[in-house]
C-alpha beads as a LAMMPS data file, in Angstrom:
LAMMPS data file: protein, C-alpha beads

68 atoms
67 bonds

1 atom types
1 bond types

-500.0 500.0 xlo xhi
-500.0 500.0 ylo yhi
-500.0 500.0 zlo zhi

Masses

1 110.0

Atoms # bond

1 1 1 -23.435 -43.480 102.807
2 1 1 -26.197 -42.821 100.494
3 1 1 -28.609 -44.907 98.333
4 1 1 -30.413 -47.618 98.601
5 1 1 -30.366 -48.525 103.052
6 1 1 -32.455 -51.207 103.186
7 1 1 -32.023 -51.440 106.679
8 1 1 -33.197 -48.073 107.405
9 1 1 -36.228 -48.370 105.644
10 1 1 -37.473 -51.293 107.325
11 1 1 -36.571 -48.791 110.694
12 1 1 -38.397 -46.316 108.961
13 1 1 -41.554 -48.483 107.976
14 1 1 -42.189 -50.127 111.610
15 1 1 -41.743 -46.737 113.062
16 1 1 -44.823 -45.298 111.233
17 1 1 -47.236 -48.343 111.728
18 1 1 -46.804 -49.675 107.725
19 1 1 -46.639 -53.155 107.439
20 1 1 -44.640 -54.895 104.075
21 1 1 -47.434 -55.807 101.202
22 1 1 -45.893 -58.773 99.552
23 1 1 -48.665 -58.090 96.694
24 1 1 -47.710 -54.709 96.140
25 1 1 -44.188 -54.476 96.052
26 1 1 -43.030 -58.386 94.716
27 1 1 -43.450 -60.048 91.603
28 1 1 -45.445 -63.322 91.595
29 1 1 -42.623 -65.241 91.767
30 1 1 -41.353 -63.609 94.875
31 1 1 -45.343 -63.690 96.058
32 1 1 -45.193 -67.592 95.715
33 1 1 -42.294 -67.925 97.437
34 1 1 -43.293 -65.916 100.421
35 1 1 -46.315 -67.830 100.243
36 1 1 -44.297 -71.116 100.542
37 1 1 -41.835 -70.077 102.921
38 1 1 -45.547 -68.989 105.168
39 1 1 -46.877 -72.324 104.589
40 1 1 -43.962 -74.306 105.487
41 1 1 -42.934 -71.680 108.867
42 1 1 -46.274 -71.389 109.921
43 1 1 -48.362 -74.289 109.468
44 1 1 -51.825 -74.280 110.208
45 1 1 -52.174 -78.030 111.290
46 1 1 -48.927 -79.657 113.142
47 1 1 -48.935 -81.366 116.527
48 1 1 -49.237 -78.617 119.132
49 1 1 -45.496 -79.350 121.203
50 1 1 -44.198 -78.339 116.750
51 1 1 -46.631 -75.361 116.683
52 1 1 -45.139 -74.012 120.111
53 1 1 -41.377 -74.796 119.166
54 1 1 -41.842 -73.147 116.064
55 1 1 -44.104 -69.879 117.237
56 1 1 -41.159 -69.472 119.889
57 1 1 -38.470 -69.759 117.426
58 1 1 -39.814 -67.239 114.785
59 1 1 -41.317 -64.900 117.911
60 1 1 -37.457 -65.012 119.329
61 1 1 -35.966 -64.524 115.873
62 1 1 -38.047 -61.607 114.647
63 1 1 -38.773 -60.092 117.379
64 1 1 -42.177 -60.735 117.958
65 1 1 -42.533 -61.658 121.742
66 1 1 -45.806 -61.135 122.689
67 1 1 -47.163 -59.601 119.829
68 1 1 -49.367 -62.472 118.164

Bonds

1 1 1 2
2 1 2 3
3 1 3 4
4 1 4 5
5 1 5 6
6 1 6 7
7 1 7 8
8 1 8 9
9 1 9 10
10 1 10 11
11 1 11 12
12 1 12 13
13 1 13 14
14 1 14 15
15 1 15 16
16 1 16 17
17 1 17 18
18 1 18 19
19 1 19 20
20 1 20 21
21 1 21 22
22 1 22 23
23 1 23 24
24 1 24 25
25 1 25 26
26 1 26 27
27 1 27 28
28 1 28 29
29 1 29 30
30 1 30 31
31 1 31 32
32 1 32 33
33 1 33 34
34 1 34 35
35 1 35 36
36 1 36 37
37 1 37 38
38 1 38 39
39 1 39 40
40 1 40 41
41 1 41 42
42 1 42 43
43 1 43 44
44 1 44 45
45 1 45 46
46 1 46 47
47 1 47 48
48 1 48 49
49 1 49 50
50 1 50 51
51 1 51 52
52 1 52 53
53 1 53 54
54 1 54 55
55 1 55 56
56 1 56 57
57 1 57 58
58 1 58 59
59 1 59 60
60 1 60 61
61 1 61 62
62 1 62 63
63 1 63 64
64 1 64 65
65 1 65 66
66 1 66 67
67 1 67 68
């Protein structure tokens, strides 16, 4: 197949170190929503047993174990 693989370039993108820039590749509406979806995943003031659950969740669904 040819074209458009998103998959491939997020392969591609981790492999060499870049990271994905929500302000330079998204409109503002697709800024704001990232910025809501943040907000509401990753709270910065929650009772700690909700901070864990959560920080284990989204470390076990992206992949992310030991990395923040």
């Amino acid at each position: 197949m040819s074209g458009g693989d998103d998959a491939g370039d997020t392969v591609d993108a981790a492999d060499t170190g870049k990271c994905f820039d929500p302000t330079s590749c998204c409109s503002a509406r697709e800024q704001a929503m990232i910025a809501a979806l943040r907000a509401y995943l990753r709270p910065e003031v929650a009772p700690e047993c909700l901070m864990a659950k959560l920080k284990a969740t989204l470390d076990h669904c992206c992949g992310e174990d030991g990395k923040r």
